[in-house]
matplotlib code that plots the C-alpha trace (Angstrom):
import matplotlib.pyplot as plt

x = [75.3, 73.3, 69.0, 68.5, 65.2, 66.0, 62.3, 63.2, 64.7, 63.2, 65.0, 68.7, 68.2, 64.5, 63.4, 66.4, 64.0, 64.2, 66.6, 69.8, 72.3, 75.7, 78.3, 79.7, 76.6, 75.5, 78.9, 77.8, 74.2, 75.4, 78.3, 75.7, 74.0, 76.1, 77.7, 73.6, 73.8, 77.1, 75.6, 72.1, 73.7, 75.7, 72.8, 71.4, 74.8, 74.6, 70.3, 71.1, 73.6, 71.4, 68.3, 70.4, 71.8, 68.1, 66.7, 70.0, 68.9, 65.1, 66.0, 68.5, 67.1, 63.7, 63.2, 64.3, 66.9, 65.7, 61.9, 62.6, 65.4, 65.5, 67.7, 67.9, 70.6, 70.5, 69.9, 72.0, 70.4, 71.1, 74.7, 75.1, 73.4, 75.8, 78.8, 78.2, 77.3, 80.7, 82.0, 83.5, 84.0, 80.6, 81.8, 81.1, 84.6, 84.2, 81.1, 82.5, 85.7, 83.9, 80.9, 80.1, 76.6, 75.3, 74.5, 72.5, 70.7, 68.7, 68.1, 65.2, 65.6, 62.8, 65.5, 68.8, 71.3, 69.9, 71.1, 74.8, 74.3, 73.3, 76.1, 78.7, 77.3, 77.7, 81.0, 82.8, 82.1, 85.4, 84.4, 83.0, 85.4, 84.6, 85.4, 83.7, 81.4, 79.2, 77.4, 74.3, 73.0, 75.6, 76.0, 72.8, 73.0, 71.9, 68.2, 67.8, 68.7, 69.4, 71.0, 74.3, 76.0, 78.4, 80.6, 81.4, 82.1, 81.5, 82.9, 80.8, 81.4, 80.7, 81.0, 84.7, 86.0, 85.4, 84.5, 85.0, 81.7, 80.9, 77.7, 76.0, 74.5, 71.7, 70.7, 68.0, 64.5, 61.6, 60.7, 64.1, 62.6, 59.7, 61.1, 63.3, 60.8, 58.2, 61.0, 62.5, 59.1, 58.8, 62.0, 61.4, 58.5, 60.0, 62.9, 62.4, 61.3, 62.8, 60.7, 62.5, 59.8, 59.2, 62.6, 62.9, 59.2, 60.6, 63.9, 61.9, 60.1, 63.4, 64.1, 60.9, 61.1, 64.5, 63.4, 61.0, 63.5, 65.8, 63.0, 61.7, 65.1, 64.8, 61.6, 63.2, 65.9, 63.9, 61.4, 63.6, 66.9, 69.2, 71.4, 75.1, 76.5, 79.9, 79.0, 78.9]
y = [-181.2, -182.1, -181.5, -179.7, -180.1, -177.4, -177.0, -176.4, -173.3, -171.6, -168.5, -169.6, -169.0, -168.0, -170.4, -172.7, -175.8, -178.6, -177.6, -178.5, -176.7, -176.3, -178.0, -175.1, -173.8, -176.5, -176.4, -172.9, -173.6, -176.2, -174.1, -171.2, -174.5, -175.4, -172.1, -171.3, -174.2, -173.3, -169.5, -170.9, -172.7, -170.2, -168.1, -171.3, -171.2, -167.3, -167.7, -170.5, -169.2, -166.1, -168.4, -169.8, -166.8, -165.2, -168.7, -168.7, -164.9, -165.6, -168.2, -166.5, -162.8, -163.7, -161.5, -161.4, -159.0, -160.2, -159.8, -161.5, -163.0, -163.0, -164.8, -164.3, -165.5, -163.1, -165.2, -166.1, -163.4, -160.8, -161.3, -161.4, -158.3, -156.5, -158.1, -156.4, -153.0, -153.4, -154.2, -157.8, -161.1, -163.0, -166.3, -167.9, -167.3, -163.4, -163.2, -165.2, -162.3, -159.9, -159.3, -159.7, -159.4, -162.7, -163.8, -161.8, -161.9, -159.5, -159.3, -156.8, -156.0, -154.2, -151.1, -149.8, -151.1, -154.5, -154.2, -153.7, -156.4, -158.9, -158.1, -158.3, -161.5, -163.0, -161.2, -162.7, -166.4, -167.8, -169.4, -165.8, -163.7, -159.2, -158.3, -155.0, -152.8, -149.8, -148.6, -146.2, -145.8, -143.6, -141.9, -142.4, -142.3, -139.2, -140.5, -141.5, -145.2, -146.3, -149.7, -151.7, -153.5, -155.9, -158.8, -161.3, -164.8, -168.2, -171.8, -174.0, -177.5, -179.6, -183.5, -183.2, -180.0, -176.4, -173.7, -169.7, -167.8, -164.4, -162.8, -159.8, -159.3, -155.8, -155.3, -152.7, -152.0, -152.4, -149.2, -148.8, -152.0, -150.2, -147.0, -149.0, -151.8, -148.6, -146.5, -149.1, -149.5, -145.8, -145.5, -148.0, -146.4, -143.2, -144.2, -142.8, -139.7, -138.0, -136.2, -134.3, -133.5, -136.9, -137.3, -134.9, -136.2, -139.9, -138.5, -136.4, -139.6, -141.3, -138.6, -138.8, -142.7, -142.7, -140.1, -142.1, -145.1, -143.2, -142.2, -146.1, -146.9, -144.3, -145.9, -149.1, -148.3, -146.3, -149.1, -152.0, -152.4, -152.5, -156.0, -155.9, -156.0, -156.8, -160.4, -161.1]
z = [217.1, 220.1, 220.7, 223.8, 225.9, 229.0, 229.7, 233.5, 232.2, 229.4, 230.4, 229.1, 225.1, 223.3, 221.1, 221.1, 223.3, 221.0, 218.3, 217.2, 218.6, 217.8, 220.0, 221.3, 222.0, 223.7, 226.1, 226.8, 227.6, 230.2, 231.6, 232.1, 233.7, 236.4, 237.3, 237.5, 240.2, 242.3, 243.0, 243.7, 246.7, 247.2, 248.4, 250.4, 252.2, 252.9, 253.6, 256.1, 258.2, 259.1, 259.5, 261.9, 263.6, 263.7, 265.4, 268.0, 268.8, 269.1, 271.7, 273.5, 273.1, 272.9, 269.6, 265.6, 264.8, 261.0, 259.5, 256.4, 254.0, 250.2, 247.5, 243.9, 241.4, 238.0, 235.0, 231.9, 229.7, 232.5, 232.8, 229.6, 229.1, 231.9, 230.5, 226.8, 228.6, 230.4, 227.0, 228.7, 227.4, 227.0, 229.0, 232.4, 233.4, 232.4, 234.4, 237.3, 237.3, 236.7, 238.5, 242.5, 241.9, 240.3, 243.5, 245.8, 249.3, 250.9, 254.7, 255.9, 259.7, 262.1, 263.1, 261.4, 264.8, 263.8, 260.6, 261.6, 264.6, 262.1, 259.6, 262.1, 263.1, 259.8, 259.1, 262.5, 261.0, 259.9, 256.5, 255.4, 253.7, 253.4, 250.4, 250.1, 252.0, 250.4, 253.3, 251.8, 255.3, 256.6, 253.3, 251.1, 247.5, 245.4, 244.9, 248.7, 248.1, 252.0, 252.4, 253.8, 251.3, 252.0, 249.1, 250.5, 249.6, 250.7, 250.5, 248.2, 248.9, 245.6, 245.5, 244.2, 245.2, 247.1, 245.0, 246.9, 245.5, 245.8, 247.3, 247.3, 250.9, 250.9, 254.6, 254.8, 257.4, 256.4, 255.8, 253.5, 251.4, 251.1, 249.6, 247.5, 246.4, 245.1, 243.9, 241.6, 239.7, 239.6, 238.3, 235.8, 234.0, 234.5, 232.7, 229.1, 229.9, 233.4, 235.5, 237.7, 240.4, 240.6, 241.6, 244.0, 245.4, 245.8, 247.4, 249.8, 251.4, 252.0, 253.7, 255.9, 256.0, 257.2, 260.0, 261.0, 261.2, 263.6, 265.7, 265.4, 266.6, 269.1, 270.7, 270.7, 272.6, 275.2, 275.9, 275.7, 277.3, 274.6, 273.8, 274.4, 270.7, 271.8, 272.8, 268.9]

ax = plt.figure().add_subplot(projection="3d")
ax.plot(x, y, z, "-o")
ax.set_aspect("equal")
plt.show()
């Protein structure tokens, strides 16, 4: 039986600060711990290298194909939450098998061809590894939902060995995040009782938003001479 202070996290288990744990518990707890740890740098590993390939394009291109980068790593309590609803095994190595999604970065580009010239960028590295693309753009979902999404995984290099993480990488505009970003909390207090105007309201303005995307894109292209995407 071990006391456990994890004060730094007061996410992992409710109420359990403090207490006596049992020992298996405890080897959970600090399982959930490190895996925690590996897809945290994960995301610092996936962030970095398109910090880097936004910096490299500034200089050479004298403009950001990216407007913004965001990293989130789900906590304990969500995965185990989508591993019951899957009805899988409640374990690190279940989640670890079993979902690409613990791990997640968002990239939020000014027009939809920098979205694709930014994910081919990161996809020609030879350390990064495509291991599925859902492309929402080209074919939205049913609600309007417009987004690239690409898993991919990436070499974590611990102080004893590599560990090969996957990623979840959503490239969308900014006028895509916005849609999606007011949608989601619309969604969410909608979610009891559907309202099916609502629905059809909220798919409606992706529809706009995205036409006003293609004609953003449209602008761009007419007013700036376009950059050769087969140099990357």
């Amino acid at each position: 039986m071990t006391t456990i202070d994890y004060t730094n996290r007061p996410y992992f288990f409710d109420r359990i600060t403090g207490q006596i744990v049992p020992e298996e518990l405890e080897k959970t707890i600090r399982n959930f711990i490190v895996t925690e740890n590996l897809y945290l740098s994960a995301t610092r590993e996936i962030v970095t290298k398109f910090e880097n390939l936004n910096s490299e394009f500034k200089s050479s291109h004298e403009r950001n194909p990216i407007h913004s980068i965001h990293s989130r790593v789900k906590t304990p309590m969500r995965i185990v939450n989508k591993l019951q609803k899957r009805g899988l095994e409640i374990s690190v190595e279940s989640a670890r098998n079993n979902l690409t999604d613990i791990a997640g970065v968002r990239v939020i580009c000014p027009y939809i061809d920098d979205i694709y010239l930014v994910a081919n960028m990161l996809l020609s590295q030879n350390d990064i590894e495509l291991i599925r693309t859902s492309d929402y753009i080209k074919y939205p979902k049913p609600n309007g939902y417009r987004s690239l999404h690409h898993i991919v995984t990436v070499p974590v290099f611990l102080s004893t060995k590599v560990e090969i993480v996957n990623v979840e990488i959503q490239l969308r505009t900014i006028a895509m995040d916005f849609w999606a970003s007011l949608e989601h909390e619309l969604a969410y207090k909608l979610a009891e009782g559907t309202n099916e105007s609502v629905f059809s309201e909220l798919k409606g303005c992706a529809e706009e938003i995205a036409d006003i995307d293609k004609r953003m894109q449209h602008l761009f292209n007419a007013t700036i001479n376009p950059v050769d995407q087969k140099d990357f």
